[in-house]
DRENTI-350335 format. One line per field, with one value per atom (N, C-alpha, C): residue number from 1; atom name; x, y, z. Coordinates in Angstrom, 2 decimals, decimal comma, padded with zeros to 5 digits. Example, Ala and Ser with C-alpha at 12.3 -4.5 7.8 and 13.67 -1.06 7.14 Angstrom:
k = c(1 / 1 / 1 / 2 / 2 / 2)
a = c(N / CA / C / N / CA / C)
X = c(013,19 / 012,30 / 013,20 / 012,85 / 013,67 / 012,90)
Y = c(-005,69 / -004,50 / -003,30 / -002,25 / -001,06 / 000,03)
Z = c(007,80 / 007,80 / 007,80 / 007,08 / 007,14 / 007,87)
// end
This chain:
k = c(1 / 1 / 1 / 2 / 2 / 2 / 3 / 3 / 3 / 4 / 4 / 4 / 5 / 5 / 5 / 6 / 6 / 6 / 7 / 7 / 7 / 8 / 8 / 8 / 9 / 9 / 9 / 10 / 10 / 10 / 11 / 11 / 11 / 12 / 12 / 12 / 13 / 13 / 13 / 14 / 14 / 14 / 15 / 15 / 15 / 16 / 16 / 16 / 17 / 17 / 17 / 18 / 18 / 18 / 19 / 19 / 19 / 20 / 20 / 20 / 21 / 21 / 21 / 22 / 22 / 22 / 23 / 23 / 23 / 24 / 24 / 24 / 25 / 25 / 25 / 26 / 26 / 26 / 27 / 27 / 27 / 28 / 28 / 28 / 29 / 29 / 29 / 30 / 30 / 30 / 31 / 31 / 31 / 32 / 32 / 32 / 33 / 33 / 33 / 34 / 34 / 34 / 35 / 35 / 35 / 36 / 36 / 36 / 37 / 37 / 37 / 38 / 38 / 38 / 39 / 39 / 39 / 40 / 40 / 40 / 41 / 41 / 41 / 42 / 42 / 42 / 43 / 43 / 43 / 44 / 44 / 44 / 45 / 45 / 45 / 46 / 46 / 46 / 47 / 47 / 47 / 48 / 48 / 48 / 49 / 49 / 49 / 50 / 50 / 50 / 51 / 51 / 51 / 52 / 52 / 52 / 53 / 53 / 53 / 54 / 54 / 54 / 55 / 55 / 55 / 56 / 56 / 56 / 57 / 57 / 57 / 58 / 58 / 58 / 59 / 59 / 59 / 60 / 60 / 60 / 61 / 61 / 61 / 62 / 62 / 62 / 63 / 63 / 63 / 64 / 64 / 64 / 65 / 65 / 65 / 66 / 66 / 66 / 67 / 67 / 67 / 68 / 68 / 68 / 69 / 69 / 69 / 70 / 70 / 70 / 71 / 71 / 71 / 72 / 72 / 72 / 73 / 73 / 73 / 74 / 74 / 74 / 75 / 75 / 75 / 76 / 76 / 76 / 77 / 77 / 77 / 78 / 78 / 78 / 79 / 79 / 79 / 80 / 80 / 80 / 81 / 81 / 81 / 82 / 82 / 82 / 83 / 83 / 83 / 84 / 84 / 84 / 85 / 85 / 85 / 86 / 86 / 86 / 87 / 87 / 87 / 88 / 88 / 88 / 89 / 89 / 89 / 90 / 90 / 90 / 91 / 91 / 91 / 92 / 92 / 92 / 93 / 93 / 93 / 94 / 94 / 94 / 95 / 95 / 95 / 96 / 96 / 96 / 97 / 97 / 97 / 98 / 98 / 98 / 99 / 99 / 99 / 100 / 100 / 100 / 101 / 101 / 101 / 102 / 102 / 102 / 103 / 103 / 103 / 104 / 104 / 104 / 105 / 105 / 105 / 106 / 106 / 106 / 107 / 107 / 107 / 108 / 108 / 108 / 109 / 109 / 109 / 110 / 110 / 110 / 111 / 111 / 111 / 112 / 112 / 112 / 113 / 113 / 113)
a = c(N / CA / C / N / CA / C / N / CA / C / N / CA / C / N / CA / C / N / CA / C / N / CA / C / N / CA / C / N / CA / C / N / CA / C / N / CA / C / N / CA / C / N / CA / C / N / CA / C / N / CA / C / N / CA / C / N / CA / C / N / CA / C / N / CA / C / N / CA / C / N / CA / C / N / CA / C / N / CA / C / N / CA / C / N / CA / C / N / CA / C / N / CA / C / N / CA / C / N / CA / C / N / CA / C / N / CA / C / N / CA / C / N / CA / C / N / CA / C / N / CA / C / N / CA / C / N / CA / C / N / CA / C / N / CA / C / N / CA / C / N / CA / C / N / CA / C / N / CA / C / N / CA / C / N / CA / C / N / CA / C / N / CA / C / N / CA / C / N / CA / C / N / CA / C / N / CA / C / N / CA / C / N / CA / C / N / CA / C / N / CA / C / N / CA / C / N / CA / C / N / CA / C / N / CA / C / N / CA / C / N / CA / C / N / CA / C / N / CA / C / N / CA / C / N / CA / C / N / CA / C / N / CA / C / N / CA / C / N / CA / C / N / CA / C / N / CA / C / N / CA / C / N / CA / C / N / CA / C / N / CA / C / N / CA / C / N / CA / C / N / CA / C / N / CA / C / N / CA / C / N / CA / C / N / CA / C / N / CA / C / N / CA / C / N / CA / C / N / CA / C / N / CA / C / N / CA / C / N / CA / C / N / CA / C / N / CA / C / N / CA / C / N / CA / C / N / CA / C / N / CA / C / N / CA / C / N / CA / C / N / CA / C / N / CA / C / N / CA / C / N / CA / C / N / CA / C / N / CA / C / N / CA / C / N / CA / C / N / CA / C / N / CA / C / N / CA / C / N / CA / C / N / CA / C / N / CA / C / N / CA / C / N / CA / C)
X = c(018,37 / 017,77 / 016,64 / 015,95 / 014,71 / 014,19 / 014,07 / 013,55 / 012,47 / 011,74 / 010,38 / 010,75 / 009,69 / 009,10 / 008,39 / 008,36 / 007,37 / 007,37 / 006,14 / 005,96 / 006,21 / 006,99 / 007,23 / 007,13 / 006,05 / 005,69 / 006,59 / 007,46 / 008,38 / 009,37 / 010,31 / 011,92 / 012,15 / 012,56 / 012,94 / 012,35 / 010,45 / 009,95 / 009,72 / 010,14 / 010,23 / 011,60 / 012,39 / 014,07 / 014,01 / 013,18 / 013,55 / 012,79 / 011,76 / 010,59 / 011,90 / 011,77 / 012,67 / 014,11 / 014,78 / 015,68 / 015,80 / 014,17 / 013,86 / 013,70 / 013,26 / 013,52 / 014,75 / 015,88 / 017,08 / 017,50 / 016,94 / 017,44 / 018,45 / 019,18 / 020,55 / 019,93 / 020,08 / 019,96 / 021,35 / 021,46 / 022,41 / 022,25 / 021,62 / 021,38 / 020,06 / 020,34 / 018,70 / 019,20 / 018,16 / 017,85 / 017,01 / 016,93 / 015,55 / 014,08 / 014,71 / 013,36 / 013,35 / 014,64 / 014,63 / 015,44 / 015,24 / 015,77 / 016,14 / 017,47 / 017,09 / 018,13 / 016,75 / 017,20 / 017,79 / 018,15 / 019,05 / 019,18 / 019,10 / 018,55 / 019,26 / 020,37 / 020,16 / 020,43 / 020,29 / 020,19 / 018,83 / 018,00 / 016,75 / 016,51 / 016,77 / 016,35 / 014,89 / 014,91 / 013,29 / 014,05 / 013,30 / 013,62 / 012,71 / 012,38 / 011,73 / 011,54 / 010,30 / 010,30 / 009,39 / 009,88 / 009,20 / 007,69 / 007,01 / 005,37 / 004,78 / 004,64 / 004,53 / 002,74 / 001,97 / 000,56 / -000,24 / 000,02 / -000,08 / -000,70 / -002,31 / -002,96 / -002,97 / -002,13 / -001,90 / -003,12 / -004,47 / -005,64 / -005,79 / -005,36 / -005,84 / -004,46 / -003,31 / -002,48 / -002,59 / -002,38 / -002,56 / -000,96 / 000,00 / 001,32 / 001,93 / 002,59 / 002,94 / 004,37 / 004,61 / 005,88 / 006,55 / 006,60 / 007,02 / 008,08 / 008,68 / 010,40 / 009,82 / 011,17 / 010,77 / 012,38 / 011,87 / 013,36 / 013,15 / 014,36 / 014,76 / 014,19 / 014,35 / 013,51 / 012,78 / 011,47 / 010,88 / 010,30 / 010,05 / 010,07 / 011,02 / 011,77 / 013,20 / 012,97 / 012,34 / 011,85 / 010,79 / 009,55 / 008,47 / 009,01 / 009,48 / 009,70 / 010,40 / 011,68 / 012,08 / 011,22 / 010,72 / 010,25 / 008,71 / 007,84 / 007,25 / 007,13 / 008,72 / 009,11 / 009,39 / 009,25 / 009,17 / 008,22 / 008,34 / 007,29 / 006,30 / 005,26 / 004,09 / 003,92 / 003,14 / 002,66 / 003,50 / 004,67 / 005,18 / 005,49 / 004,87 / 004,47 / 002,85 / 002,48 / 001,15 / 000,50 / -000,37 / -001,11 / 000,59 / 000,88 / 002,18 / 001,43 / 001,73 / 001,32 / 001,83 / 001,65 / 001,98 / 001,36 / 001,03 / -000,01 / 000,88 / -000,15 / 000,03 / 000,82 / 001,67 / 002,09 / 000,70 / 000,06 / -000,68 / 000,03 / -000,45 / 000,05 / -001,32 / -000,88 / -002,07 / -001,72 / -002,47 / -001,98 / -000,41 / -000,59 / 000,99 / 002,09 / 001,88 / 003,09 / 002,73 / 003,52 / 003,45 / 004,02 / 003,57 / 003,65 / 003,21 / 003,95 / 003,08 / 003,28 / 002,34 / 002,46 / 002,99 / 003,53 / 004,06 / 003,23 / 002,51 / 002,10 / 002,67 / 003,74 / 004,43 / 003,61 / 003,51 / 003,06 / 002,51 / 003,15 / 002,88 / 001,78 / 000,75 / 000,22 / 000,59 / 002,20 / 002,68 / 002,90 / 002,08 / 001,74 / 003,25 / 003,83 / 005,19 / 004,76 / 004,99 / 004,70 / 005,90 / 006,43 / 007,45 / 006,71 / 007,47 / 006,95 / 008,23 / 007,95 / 009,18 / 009,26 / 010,83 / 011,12 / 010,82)
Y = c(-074,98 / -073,78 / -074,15 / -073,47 / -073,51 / -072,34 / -072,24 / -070,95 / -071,77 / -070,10 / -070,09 / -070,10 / -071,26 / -071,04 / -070,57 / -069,51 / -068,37 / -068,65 / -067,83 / -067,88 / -066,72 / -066,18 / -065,32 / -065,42 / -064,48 / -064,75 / -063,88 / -063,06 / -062,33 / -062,27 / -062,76 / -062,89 / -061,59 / -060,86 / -059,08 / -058,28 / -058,40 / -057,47 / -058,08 / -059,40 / -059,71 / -059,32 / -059,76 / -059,21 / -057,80 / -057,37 / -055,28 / -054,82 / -055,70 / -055,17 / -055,63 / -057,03 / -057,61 / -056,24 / -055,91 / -055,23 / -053,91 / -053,44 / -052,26 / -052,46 / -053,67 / -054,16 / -054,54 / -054,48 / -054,37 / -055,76 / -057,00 / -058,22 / -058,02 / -059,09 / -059,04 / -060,52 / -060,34 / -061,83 / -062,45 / -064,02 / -064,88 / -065,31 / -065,75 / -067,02 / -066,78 / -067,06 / -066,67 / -067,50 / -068,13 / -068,93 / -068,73 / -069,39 / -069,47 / -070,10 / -070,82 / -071,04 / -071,11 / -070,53 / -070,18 / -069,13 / -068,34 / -067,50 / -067,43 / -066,62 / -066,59 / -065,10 / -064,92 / -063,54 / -063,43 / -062,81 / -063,06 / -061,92 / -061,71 / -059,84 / -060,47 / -060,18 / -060,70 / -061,46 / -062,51 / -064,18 / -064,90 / -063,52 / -063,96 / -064,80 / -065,75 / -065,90 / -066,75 / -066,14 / -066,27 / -066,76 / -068,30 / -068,65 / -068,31 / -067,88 / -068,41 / -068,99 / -069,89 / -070,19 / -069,61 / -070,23 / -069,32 / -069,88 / -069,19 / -069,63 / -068,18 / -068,46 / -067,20 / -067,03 / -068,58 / -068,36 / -068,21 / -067,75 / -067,65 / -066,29 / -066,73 / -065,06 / -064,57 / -063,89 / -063,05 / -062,83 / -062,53 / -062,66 / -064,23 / -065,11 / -066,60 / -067,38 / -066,06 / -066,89 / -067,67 / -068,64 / -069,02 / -069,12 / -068,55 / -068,30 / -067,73 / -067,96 / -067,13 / -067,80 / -067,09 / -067,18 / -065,92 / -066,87 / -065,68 / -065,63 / -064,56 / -064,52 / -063,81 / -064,25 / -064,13 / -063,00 / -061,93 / -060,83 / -060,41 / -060,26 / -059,11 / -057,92 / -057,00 / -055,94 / -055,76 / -056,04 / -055,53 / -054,36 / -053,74 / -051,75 / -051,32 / -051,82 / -051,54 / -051,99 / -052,62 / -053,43 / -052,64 / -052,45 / -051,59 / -050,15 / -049,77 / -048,36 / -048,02 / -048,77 / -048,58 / -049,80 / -050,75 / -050,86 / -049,89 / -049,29 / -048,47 / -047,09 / -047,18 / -045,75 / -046,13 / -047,67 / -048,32 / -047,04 / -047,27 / -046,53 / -047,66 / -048,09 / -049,01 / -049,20 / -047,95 / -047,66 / -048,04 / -048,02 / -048,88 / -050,10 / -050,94 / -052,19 / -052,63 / -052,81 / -053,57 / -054,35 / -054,06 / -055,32 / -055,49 / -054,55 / -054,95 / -053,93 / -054,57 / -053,81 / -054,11 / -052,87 / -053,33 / -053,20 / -054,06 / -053,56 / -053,09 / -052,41 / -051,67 / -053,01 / -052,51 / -053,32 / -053,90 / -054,57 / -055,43 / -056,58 / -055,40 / -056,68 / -057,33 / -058,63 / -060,17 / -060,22 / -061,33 / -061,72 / -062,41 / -063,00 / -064,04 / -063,18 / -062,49 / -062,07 / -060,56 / -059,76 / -058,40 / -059,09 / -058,33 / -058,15 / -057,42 / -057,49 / -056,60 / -057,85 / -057,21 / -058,01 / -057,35 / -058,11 / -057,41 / -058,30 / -057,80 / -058,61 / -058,32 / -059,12 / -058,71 / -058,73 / -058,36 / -058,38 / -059,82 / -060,92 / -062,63 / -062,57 / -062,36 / -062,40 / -063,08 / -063,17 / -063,64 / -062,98 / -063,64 / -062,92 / -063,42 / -062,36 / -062,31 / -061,31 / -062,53 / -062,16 / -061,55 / -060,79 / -059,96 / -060,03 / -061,41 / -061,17 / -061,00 / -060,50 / -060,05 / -061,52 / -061,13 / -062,43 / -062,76)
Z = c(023,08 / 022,55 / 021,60 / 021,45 / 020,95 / 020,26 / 018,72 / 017,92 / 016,95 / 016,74 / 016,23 / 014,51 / 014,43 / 013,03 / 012,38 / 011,33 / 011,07 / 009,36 / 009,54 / 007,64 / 007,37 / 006,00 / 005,36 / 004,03 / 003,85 / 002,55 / 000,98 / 001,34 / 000,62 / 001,77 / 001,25 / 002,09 / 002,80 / 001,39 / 001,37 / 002,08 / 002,44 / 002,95 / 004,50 / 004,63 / 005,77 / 006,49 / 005,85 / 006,56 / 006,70 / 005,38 / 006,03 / 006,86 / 007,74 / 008,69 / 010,04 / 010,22 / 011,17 / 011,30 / 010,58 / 010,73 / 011,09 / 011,32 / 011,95 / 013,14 / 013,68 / 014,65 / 015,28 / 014,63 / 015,24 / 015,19 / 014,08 / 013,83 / 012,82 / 012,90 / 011,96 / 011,19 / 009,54 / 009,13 / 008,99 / 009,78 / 009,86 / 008,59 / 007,73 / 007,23 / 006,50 / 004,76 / 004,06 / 002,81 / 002,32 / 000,70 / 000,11 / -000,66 / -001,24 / -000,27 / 000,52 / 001,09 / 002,82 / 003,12 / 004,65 / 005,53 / 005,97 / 006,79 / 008,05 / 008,67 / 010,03 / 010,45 / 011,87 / 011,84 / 013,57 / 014,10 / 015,16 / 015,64 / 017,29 / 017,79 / 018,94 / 020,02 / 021,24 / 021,84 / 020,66 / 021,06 / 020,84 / 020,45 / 019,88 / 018,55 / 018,49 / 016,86 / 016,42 / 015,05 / 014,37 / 013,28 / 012,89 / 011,95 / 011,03 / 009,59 / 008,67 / 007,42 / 007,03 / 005,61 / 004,80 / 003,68 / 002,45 / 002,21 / 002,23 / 002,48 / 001,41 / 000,04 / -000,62 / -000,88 / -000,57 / -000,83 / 000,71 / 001,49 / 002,63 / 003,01 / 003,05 / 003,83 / 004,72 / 005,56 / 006,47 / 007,56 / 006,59 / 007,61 / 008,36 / 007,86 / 007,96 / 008,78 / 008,60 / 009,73 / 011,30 / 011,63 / 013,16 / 014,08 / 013,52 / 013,30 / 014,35 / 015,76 / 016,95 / 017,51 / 018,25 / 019,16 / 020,29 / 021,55 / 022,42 / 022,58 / 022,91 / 023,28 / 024,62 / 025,76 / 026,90 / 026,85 / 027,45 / 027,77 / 029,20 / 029,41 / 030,89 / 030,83 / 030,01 / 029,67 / 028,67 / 028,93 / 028,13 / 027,69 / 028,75 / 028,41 / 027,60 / 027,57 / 026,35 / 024,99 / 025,14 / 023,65 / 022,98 / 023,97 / 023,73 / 023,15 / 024,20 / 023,80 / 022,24 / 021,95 / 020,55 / 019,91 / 020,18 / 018,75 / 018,41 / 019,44 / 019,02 / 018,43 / 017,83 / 017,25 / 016,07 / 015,19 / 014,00 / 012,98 / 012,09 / 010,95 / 010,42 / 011,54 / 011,48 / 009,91 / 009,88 / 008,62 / 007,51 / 006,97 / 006,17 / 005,70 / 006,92 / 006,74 / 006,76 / 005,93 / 005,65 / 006,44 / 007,33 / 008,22 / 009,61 / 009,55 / 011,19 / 011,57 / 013,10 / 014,72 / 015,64 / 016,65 / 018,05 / 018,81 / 019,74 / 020,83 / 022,26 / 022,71 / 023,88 / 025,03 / 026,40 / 027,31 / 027,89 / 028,53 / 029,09 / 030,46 / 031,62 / 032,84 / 033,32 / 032,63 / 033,10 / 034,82 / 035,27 / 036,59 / 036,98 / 035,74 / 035,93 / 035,62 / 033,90 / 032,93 / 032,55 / 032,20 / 031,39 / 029,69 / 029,08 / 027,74 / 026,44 / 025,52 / 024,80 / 022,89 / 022,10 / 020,79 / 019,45 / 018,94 / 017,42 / 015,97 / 015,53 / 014,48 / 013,36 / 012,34 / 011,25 / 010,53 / 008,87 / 008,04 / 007,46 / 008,03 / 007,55 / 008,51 / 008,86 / 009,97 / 011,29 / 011,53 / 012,76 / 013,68 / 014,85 / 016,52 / 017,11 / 017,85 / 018,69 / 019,59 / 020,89 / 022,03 / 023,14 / 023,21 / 024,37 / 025,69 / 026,44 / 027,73 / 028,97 / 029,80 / 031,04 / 031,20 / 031,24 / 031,96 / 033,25)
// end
C-alpha cells in the first residue's frame, strides 16, 4: 500500500475540511496526521510556513465510483474553506476525473478506476 504525503498547514482546519469529506482521523500529533475514507488514506505533516499559492503538492486516489464521490463531495460548503475547490468531472482519452484542491494548496485527483 501506498499513501500520500500532503502539507497541512493548521492540523484543525485541515482535519475539519477532510471530514466533510467523509475522512475519519486515525492518527494526529503535533507534526503528523492521518486521515482514512474507504481505505483511502492521506497522510499529513505539519508544514505551518507553507503558501498555498506556491504549493506543487498532489495525489491521486483511484475509486470504483467516482460519480459517487463527485456528487457528495460537491454538496461540501466550498466557501468555508479558503482557497478549496472542486473541479468539474473531465473525461481525457485514457481516464475520467475530477480535482479537489484543499486549502494547503494540495491537488487530489479522483480518477475511475
Amino acid at each position: 500500500m501506498i499513501t500520500a504525503n500532503l502539507p497541512a498547514i493548521d492540523f484543525e482546519q485541515t482535519q475539519r475540511f477532510y471530514e466533510h469529506l467523509g475522512f475519519e482521523c486515525d492518527y494526529r500529533s503535533d507534526e503528523w496526521m492521518i486521515m482514512n475514507r474507504d481505505g483511502m488514506l492521506l497522510e499529513f505533516f505539519h508544514h505551518p510556513e507553507l503558501d498555498p499559492k506556491q504549493s506543487w503538492h498532489s495525489a491521486c486516489i483511484r475509486v470504483e465510483n467516482m460519480e459517487h464521490y463527485f456528487q457528495e463531495w460537491k454538496t461540501v460548503a466550498w466557501q468555508n474553506f479558503s482557497g478549496a475547490a472542486i473541479t468539474e468531472i473531465e473525461h481525457l482519452d485514457e481516464i475520467s476525473l475530477f480535482c479537489v484542491i484543499d486549502m494547503n494548496g494540495s491537488l487530489l485527483r479522483c480518477i475511475q478506476q
